[in-house]
N, C-alpha and C positions, 0 to 999 in steps of 0.2 A: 489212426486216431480219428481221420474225417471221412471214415468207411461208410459211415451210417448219411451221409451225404448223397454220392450217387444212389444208393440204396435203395434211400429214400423216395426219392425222384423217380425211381424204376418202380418201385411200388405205385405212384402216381399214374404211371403209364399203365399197369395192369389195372389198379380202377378204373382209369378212364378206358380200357376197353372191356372191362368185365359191363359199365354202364353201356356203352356200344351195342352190347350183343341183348343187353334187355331189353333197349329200346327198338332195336332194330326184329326182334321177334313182335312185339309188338305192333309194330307197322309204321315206328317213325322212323324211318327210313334216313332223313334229313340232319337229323340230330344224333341219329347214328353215326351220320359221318361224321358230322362237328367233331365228336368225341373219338373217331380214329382220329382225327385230324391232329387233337391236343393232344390223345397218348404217341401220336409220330413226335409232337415238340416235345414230350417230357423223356420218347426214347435218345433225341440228340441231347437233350439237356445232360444224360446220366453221364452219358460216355464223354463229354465235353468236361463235367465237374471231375471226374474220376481223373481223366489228364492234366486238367487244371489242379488238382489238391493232392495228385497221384495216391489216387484210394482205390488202388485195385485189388481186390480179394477173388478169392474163387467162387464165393458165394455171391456174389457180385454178380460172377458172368453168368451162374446157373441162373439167378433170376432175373436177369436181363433176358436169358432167354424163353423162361416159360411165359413172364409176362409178353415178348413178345409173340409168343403162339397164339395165344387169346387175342393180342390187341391189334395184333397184322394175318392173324391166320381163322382164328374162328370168328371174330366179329364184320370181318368182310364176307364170311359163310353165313353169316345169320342173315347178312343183306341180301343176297343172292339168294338167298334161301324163299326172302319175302318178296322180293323182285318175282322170283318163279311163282309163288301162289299167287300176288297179282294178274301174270302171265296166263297160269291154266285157268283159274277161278273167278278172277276179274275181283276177289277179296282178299283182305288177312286175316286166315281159318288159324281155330286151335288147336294144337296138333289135335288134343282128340274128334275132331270135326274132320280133319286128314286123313285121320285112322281110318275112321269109319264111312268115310263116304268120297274118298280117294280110291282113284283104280289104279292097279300095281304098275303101269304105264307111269302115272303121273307123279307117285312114290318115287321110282327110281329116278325119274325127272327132277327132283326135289331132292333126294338122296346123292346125288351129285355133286350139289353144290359143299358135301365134307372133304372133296378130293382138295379144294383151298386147304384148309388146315392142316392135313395131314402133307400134301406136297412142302407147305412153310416148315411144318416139322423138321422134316427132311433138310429140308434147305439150310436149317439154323445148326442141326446136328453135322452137315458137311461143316457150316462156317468154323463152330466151334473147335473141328478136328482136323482143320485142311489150312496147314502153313503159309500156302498158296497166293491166301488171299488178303496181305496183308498192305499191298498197293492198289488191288484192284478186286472187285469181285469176281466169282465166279458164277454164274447166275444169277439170275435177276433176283436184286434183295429184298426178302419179307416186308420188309415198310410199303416199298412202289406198288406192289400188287397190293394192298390194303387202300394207299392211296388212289389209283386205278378204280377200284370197285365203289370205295366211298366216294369219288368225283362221279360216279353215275347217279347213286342217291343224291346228291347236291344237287343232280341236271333236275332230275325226276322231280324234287321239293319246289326248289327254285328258277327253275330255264325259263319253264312258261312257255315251251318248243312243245305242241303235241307232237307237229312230226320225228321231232329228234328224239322223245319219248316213248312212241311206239317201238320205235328201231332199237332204243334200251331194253324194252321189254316185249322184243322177239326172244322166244325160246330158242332157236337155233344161232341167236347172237351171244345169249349168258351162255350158252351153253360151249360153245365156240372159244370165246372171253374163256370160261371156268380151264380150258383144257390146254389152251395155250399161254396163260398165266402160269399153271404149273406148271408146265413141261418146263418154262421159261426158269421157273425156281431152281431144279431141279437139277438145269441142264450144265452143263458146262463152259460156256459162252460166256467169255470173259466180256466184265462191262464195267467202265472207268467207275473210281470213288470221287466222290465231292471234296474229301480233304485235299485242303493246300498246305503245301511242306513251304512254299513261299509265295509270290506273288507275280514273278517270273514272265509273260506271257507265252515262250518258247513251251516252256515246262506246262503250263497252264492252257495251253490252247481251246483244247478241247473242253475245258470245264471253263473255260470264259466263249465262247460259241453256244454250249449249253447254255448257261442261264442269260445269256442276251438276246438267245430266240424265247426264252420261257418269259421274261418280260416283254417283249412284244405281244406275244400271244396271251399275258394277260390283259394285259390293255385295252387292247383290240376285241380278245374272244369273251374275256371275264369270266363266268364260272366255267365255260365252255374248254375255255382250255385246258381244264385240272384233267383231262382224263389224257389230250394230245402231249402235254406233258411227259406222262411216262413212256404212251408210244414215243415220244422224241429221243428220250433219254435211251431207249431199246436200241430204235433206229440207227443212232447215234453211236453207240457200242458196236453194232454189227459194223458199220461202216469203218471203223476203227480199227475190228477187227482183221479185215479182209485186208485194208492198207497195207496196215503190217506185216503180211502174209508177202507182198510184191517185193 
């Protein structure tokens, strides 16, 4: 009956990244990310309403997932995409200005930055068909990598750091970034969820260590820490990992 609820809501998230990936082709870079930012609030909102009002359909999860490919996989490539023609060009050229006055060198330096998307791909078609991962993930989840790439556009708008700007927009850093995000999606590397089944601290450890070093580090760093964030959260999973392993 209140299917048309998270639905809804998931439709919201695919506008706000279909708007992401126009702005971000264009060269607003900053306000591309705002709009990942709100389609990450409107992808926890769905799945939040859906538990709350239990309106789960199958059409639900199919579009929960494409809009999440646009809103965490091609709109963080659109960024990356204009991050790199900053990078080789020192502007943001139209594709046809690309086409034709682009050397095949710097095409596939720009052509790159689709391995985002399609890695997300991947990553949401494992989540959708792998039982696995229903306490934890298994790879790093589509949203972080989006968030990741749009906390660099935020530095780049907002830091007002040339030097931590330059080091954004080294080629061999996006490009770095581009290969280790995926792999990261992709791979197998089990990495805690944020859901609380209660409040527990025992049970809860590790997601109350999380977000008490991420308020610090906003505090302190401000926009600065939206990118250490998710390396935190990475970090923090591999260490996790290995423990358990002893």
């Amino acid at each position: 009956m209140f299917f048309w609820v998270p639905n809804t809501i998931t439709a919201l998230n695919l506008v706000s990244g279909s708007i992401a990936v126009f702005l971000a082709i264009d060269g607003r870079l900053g306000w591309a990310a705002v709009f990942i930012l709100t389609a990450s609030v409107f992808d926890f909102l769905d799945g939040f309403s859906a538990r709350l009002l239990k309106a789960y359909s199958t059409i639900g999860k199919e579009l929960d997932s494409l809009a999440d490919t646009v809103s965490f996989g091609l709109a963080p490539a659109a960024i990356v995409f204009t991050m790199l023609e900053f990078t080789l060009f020192g502007e943001n050229l139209s594709i046809y200005d690309i086409a034709i006055g682009a050397n095949w060198n710097q095409r596939i330096v720009l052509l790159t930055s689709l391995v985002i998307p399609v890695a997300g791909a991947f990553r949401l078609a494992k989540f959708n068909t792998d039982d696995r991962q229903s306490d934890q993930f298994l790879g790093m989840p589509i949203p972080a990598n989006a968030i990741f790439f749009a906390s660099l556009a935020l530095i780049l708008e907002w830091g007002n750091n040339e030097a931590i700007s330059a080091i954004i927009l080294n080629k061999y850093v996006l490009l770095t970034a581009i290969f280790i995000c995926s792999f990261l999606m992709v791979s197998e590397l089990p990495m805690f969820s944020m859901k609380f089944k209660n409040l527990k601290l025992k049970e809860n450890a590790i997601r109350f260590l999380f977000l008490g070093a991420t308020l610090l580090m906003i505090i302190f760093l401000q926009v600065f820490a939206l990118p250490l964030i998710i390396i935190w959260y990475v970090l923090l999973s591999v260490i996790t990992y290995f423990a358990a392993m002893k």
